[in-house]
C-alpha beads as a LAMMPS data file, in Angstrom:
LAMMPS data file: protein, C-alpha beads

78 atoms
77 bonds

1 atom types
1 bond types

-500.0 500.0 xlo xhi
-500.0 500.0 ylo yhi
-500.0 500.0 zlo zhi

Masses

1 110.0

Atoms # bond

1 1 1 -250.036 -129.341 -269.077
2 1 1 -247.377 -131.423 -266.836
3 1 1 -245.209 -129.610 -264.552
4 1 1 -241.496 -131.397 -265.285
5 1 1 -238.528 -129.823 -263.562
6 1 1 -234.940 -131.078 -263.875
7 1 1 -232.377 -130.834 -261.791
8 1 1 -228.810 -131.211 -263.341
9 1 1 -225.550 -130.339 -263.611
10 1 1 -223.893 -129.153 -267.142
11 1 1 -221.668 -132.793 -266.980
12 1 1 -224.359 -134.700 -265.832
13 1 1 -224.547 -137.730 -268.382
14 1 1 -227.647 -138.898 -267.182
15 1 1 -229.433 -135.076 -266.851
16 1 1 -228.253 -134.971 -270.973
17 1 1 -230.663 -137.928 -271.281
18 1 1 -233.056 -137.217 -269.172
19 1 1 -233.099 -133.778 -271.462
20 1 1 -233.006 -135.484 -274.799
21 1 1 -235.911 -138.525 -273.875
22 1 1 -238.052 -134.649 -273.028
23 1 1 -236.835 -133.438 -276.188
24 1 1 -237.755 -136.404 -278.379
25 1 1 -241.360 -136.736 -276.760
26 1 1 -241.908 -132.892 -277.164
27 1 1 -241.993 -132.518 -273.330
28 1 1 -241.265 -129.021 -271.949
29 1 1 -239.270 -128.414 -269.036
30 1 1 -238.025 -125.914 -266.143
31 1 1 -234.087 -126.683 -265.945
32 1 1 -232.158 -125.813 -262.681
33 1 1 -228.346 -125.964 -262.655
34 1 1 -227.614 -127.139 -258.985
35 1 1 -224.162 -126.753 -259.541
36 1 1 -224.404 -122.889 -259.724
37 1 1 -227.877 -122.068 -258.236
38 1 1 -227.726 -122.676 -254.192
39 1 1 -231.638 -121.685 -253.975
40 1 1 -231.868 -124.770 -256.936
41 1 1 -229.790 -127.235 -255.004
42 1 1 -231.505 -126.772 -251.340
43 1 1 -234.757 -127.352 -253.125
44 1 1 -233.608 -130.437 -254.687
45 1 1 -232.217 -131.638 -251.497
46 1 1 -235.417 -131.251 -249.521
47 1 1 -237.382 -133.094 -252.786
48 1 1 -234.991 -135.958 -252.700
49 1 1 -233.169 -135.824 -249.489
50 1 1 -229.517 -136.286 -251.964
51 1 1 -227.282 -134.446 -253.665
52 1 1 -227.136 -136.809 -256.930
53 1 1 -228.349 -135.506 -260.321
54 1 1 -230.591 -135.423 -262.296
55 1 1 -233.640 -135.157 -259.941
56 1 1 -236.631 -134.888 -262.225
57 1 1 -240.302 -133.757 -260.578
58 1 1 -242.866 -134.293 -262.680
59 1 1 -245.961 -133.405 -261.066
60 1 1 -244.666 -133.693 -257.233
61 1 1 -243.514 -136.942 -258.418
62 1 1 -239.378 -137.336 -257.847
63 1 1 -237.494 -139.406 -259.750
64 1 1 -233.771 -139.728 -258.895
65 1 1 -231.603 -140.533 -262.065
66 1 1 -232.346 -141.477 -265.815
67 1 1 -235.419 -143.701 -265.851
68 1 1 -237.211 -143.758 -268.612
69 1 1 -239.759 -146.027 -267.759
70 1 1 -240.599 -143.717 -264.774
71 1 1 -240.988 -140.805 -266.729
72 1 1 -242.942 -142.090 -269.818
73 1 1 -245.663 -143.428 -267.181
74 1 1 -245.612 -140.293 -265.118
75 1 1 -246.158 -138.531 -268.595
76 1 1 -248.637 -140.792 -270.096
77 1 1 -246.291 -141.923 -272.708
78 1 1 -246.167 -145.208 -274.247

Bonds

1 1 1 2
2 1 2 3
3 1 3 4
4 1 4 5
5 1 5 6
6 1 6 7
7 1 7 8
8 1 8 9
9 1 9 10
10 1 10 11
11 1 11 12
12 1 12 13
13 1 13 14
14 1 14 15
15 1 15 16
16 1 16 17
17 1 17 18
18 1 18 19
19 1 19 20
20 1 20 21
21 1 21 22
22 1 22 23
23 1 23 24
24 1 24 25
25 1 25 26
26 1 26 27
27 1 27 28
28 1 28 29
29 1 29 30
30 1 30 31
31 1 31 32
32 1 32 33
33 1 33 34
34 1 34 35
35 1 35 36
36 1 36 37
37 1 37 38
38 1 38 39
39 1 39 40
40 1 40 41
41 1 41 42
42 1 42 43
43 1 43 44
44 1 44 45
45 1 45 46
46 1 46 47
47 1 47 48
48 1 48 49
49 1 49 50
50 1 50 51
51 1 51 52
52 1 52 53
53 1 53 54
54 1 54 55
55 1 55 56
56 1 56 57
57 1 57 58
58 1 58 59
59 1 59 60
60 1 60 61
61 1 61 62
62 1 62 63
63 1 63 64
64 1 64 65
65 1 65 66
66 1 66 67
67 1 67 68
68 1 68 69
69 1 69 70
70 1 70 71
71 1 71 72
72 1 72 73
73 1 73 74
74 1 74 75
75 1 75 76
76 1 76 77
77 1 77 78
């Protein structure tokens, strides 16, 4: 099984469809809220050296915003 983490915020338009393309392909996740959790937010800085949302590690592979095409490869989805 995948590792996938997301980092988000609970406004985050993109994190709600990074969320929903995980739902839809049956994908389970680890969801940190960097807006509350410091420990959350240092990590994601030091993955993606930014403070924008979502930041979504699948595997040690970061992805910076919604991109679906990123994820479905990284997840061997067509």
């Amino acid at each position: 099984m995948r590792s996938v983490k997301i980092y988000s915020t609970p406004v985050c338009v993109y994190c709600k469809m990074a969320k929903k393309f995980f739902a839809e392909n049956n994908i389970q996740y680890e969801e940190f809220n960097v807006q509350e959790d410091l420990k959350a937010r240092k990590e994601m800085m030091d993955k993606s050296h930014q403070l924008g949302v979502p930041v979504v590690d699948i595997d040690g592979e970061i992805f910076v915003g919604f991109d679906r095409g990123g994820f479905a490869k990284a997840l061997g989805i067509k």
